[in-house]
DRENMI-820422 format. One line per field, with one value per residue (C-alpha): residue number from 1; residue in three letters; x, y, z. Coordinates in nm, 2 decimals. Example, Ala and Ser with C-alpha at 12.3 -4.5 7.8 and 13.67 -1.06 7.14 Angstrom:
<nodes>
resi: c(1  2)
resn: c(ALA  SER)
xx: c(1.23  1.37)
yy: c(-0.45  -0.11)
zz: c(0.78  0.71)
</nodes>
This chain:
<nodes>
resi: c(1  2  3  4  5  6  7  8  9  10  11  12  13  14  15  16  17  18  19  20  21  22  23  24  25  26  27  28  29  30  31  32  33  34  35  36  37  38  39  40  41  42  43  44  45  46  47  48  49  50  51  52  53  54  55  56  57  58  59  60  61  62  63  64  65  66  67  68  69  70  71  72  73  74  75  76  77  78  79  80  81  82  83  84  85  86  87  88  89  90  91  92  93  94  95  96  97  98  99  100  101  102  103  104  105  106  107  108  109  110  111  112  113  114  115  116  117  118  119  120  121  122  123  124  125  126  127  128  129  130  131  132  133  134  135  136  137  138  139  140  141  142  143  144  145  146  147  148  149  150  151  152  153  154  155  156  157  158  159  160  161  162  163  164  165  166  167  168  169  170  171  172  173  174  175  176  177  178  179  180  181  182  183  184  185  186  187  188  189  190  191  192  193  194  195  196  197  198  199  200  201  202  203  204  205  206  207  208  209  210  211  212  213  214  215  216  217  218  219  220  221  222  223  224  225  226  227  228  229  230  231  232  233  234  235  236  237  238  239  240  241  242  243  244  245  246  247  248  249  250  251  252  253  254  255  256  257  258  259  260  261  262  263  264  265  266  267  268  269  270  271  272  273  274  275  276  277  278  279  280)
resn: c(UNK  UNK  UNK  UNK  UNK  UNK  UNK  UNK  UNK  UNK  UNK  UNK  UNK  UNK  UNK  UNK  UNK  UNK  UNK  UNK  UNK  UNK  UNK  UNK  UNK  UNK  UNK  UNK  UNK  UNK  UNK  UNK  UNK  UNK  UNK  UNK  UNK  UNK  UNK  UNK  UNK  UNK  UNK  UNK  UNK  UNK  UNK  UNK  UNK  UNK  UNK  UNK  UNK  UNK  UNK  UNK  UNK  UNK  UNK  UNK  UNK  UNK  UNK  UNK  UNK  UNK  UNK  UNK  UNK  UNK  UNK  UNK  UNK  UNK  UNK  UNK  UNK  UNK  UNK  UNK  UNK  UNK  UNK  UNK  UNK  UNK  UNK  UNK  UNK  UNK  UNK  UNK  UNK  UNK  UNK  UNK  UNK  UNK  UNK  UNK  UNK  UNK  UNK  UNK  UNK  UNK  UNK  UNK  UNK  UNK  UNK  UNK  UNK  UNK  UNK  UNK  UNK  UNK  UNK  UNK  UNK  UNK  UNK  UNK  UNK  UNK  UNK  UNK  UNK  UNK  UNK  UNK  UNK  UNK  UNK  UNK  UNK  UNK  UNK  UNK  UNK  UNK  UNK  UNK  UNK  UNK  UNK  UNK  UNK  UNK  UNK  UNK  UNK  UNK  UNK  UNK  UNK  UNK  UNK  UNK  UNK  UNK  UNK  UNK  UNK  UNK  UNK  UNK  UNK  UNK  UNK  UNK  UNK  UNK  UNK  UNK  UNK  UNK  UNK  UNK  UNK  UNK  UNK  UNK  UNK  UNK  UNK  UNK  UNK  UNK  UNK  UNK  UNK  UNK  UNK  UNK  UNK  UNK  UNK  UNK  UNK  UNK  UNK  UNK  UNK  UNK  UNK  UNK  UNK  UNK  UNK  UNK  UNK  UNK  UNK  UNK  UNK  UNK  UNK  UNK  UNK  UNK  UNK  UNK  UNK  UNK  UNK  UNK  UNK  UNK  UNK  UNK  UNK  UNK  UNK  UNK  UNK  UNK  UNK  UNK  UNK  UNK  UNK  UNK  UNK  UNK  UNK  UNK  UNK  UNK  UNK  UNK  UNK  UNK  UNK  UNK  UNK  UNK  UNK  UNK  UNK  UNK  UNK  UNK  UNK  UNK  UNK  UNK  UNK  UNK  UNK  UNK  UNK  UNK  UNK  UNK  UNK  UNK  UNK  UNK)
xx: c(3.72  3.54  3.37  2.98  2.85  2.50  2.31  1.92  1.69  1.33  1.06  0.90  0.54  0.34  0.21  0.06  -0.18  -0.17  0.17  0.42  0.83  0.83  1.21  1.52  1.92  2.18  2.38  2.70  2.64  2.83  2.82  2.53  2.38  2.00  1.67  1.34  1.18  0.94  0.69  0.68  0.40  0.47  0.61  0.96  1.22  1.56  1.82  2.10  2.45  2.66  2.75  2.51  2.19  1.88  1.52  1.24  0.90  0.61  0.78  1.03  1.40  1.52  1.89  1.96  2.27  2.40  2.13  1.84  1.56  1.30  1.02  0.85  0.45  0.28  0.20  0.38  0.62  1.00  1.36  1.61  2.01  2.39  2.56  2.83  3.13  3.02  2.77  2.58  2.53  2.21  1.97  1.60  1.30  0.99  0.71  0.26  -0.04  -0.35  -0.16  0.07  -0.14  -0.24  0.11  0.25  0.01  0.18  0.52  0.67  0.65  0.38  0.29  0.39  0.72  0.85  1.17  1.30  1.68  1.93  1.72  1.68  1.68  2.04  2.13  1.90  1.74  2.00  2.05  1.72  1.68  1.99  1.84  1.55  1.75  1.92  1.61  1.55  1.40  1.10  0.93  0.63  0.81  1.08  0.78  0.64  1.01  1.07  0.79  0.78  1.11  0.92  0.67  1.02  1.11  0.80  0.73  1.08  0.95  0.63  0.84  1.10  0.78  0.80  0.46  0.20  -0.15  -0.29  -0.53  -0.85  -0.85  -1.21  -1.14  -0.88  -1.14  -1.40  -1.10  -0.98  -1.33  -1.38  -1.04  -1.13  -1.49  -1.30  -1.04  -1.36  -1.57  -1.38  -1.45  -1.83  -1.99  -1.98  -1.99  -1.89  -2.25  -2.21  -1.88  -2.02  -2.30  -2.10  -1.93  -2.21  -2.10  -2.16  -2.04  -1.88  -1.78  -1.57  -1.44  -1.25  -1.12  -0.97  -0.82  -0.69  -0.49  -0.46  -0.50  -0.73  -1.09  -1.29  -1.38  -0.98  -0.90  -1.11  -1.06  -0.66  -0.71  -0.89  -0.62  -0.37  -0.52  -0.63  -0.22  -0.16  -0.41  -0.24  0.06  -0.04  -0.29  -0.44  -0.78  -0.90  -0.86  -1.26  -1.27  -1.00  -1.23  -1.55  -1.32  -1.18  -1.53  -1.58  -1.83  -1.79  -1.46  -1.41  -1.44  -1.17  -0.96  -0.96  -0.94  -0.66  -0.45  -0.49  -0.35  -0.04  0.01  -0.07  -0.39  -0.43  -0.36  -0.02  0.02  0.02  0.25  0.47  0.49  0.51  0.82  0.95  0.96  0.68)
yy: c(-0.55  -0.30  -0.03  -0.01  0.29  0.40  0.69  0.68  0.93  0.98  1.19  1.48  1.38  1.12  1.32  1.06  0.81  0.52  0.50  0.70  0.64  0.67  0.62  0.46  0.40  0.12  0.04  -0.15  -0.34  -0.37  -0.76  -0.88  -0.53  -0.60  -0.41  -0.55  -0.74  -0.42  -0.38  -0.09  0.11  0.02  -0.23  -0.25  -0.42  -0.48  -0.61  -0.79  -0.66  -0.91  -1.06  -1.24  -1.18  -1.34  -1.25  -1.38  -1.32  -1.59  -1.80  -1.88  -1.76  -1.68  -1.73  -1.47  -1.40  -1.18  -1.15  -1.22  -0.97  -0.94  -0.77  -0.65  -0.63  -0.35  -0.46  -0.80  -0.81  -0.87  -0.90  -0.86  -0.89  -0.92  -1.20  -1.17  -1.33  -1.18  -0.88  -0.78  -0.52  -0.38  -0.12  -0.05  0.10  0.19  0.23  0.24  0.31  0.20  0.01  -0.19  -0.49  -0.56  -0.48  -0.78  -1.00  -1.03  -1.10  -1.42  -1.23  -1.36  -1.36  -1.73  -1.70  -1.31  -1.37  -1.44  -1.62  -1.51  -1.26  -1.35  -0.98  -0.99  -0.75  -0.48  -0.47  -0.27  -0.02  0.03  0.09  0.36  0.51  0.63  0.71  0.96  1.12  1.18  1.55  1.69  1.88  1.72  1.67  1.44  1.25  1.22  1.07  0.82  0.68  0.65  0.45  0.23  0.15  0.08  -0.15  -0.36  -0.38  -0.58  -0.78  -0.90  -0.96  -1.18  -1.35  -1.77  -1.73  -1.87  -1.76  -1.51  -1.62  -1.39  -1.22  -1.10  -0.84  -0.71  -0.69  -0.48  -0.30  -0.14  -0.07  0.17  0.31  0.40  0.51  0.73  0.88  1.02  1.14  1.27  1.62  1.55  1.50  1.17  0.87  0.50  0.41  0.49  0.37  0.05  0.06  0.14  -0.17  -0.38  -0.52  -0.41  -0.14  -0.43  -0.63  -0.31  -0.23  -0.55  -0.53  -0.18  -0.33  -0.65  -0.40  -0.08  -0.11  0.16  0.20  0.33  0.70  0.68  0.64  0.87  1.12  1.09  1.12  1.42  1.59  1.53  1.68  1.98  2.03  2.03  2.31  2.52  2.47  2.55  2.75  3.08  2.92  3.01  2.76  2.78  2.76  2.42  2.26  2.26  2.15  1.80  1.73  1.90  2.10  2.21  2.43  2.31  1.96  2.05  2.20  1.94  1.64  1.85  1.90  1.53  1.39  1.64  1.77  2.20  2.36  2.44  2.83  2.75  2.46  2.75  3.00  2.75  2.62  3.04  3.11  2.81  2.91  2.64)
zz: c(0.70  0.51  0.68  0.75  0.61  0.54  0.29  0.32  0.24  0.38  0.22  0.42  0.30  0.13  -0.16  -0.36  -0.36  -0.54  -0.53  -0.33  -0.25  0.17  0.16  0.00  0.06  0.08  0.37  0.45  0.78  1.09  1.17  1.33  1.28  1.38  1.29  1.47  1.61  1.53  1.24  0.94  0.86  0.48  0.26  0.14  -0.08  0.05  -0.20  -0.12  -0.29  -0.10  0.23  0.43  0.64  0.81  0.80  1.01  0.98  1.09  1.28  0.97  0.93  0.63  0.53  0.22  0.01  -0.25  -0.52  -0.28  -0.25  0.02  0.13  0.41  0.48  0.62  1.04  1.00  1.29  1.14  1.25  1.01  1.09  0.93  0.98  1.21  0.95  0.62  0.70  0.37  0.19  0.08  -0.14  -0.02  -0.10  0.14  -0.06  -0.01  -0.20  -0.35  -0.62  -0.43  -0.33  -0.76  -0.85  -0.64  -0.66  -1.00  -0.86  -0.71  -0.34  -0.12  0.26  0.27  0.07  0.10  -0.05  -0.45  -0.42  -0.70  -0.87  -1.26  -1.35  -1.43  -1.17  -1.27  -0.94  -0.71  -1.01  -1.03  -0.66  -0.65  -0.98  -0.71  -0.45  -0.71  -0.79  -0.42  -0.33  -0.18  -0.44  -0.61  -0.92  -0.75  -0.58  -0.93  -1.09  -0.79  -0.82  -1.19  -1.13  -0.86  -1.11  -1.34  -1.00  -0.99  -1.34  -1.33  -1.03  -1.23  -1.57  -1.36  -1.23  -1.27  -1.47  -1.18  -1.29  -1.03  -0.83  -0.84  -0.48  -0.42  -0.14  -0.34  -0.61  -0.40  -0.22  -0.58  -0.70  -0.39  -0.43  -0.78  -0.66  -0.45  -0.64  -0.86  -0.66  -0.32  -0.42  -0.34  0.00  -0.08  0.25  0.31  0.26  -0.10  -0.17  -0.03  -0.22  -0.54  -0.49  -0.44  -0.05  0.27  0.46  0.75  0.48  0.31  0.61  0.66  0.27  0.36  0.69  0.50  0.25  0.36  0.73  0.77  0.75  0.44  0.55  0.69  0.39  0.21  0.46  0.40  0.01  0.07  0.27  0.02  -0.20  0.05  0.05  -0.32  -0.36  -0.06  -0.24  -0.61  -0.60  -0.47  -0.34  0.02  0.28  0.27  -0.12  -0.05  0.18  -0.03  -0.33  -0.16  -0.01  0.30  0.36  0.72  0.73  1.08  1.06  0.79  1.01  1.24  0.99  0.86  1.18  1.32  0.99  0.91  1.24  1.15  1.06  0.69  0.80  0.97  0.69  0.40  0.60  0.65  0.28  0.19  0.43  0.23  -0.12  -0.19)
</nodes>
C-alpha cells in the first residue's frame, strides 16, 4: 500500500477582504483517517484524486470517489473520513470573504446538496488547486496571486454549473450592498445605523443577513475591515499609528488600540516592530 503523506500550507494572516486563500494542500490518507465531527471557521473545497472517502454533514452521509469534489460551510458541524480498503487522496482549499456567498450561488454546491460527482471540468480542478498551493507565501503579493487563482477555481465551478437559474436571495442582496457600503466609506466615522440605512432595512434585520453569511455582526465586520487595512498601512507606509487610526475610521486612538489587539493579538506599536525586525 502506498504511503500516506501530507503537504499543507497555512497563511499567517487574512489580508484580504473579499476574497482571501486561509489554506491549501493535498494529502494521501492513512485508512479510515478521520477529521470531525468539528466545524471550520471557513469554507473549503476538497477534491478527490482517487480512493475512497465519506462525508457527513446534516444528518446525510455522503459516499465520494475519485473525481468528486466537496465543500464545507462555515459553522456547519462535519465529519469527514478515508475509507478503510481504498483511502483517497485529496487537494483542498480553505478560503472566506465577502465574495464567497454570490460566487457559489452560481455553482451546483448548495447547503442541501454540497457535493458535485465526477467533476465535468475535465480534470482541471486538482491542477488548479495545486497551481495555488504553488503560489503559496506570506507577502501580500502571494495573497494577491492565490487568490487570483481561486477566482480561476470558482470561475471553473460556475462554468461547470448544470445551468439552474439562480434564485434571487434577498439577504444576500442587502448583505452585499452593506459590504459595498462599507468597503467605501470605512475610512469615515461612519456606524451600523447608516449602513442600515444605506441599504434601506433595519438595523435587526441587517444584523441577521451578516450572521446568515458572514457569521458576524455588522460593526464586527466593519470593525475587522478596518483593521486590515490598519495593518497594510503599518506595513507600507510611514504614517503614525495616530495618523493610521484616523485613516481607517477611528477616531479615538485608544479604542484603536484596543479594537486592534483583540482582533490580531498585538497593539499596533508591537504589531509595527514586529513587522520591522522582519524585513516587512
Amino acid at each position: 500500500m502506498e504511503e500516506s503523506y501530507k503537504y499543507s500550507y497555512k497563511v499567517a494572516e487574512k489580508q484580504l477582504a473579499s476574497l482571501s486563500v486561509y489554506n491549501v494542500g493535498y494529502q494521501k490518507c492513512e485508512p479510515s483517517y478521520q477529521w470531525g465531527p468539528a466545524i471550520r471557521d471557513h469554507y473549503l473545497i476538497h477534491h478527490i484524486i482517487q480512493g475512497k472517502g465519506y462525508y457527513q454533514v446534516r444528518g446525510k452521509t455522503y459516499e465520494l470517489y475519485s473525481g468528486d469534489t466537496f465543500l464545507v460551510y462555515p459553522y456547519e458541524e462535519i465529519t469527514y473520513y478515508a475509507d478503510y480498503k481504498e483511502p483517497w487522496e485529496y487537494a483542498w482549499v480553505g478560503f472566506f470573504g465577502s465574495d464567497v456567498p454570490p460566487i457559489l450561488q452560481r455553482t451546483d454546491f448548495n447547503k442541501e446538496h454540497p457535493v458535485i460527482h465526477k467533476e465535468q471540468a475535465g480534470g482541471k480542478i486538482k491542477q488548479m488547486i495545486l497551481d495555488i498551493y504553488d503560489a503559496k507565501g506570506n507577502a501580500f503579493q502571494d495573497a494577491v496571486e492565490m487568490t487570483g487563482r481561486l477566482y480561476s477555481l470558482l470561475a471553473l465551478l460556475m462554468k461547470s454549473c448544470d445551468g439552474v437559474p439562480v434564485r434571487k436571495d434577498p439577504q444576500l442582496y442587502y448583505a452585499q450592498k452593506a459590504v459595498e457600503y462599507i468597503m467605501s466609506h470605512y475610512s469615515y466615522p461612519i456606524t451600523v445605523e447608516e449602513i442600515s440605512s444605506y441599504v434601506g432595512i433595519s438595523r435587526s434585520h441587517l444584523f441577521r443577513c451578516f450572521q446568515q453569511y458572514f457569521q458576524q455582526s455588522p460593526k464586527e465586520y466593519l470593525t475587522s475591515i478596518r483593521i486590515k487595512q490598519a495593518c497594510l498601512l503599518l506595513e507600507q507606509s510611514n504614517l503614525s499609528i495616530t495618523a493610521i487610526s484616523r485613516s481607517v475610521g477611528f477616531e479615538d486612538n485608544l479604542y484603536f488600540s484596543k479594537a486592534f489587539k483583540k482582533i490580531i493579538g498585538v497593539s499596533p506599536k508591537n504589531y509595527e516592530k514586529y513587522e520591522l525586525q522582519n524585513g516587512q
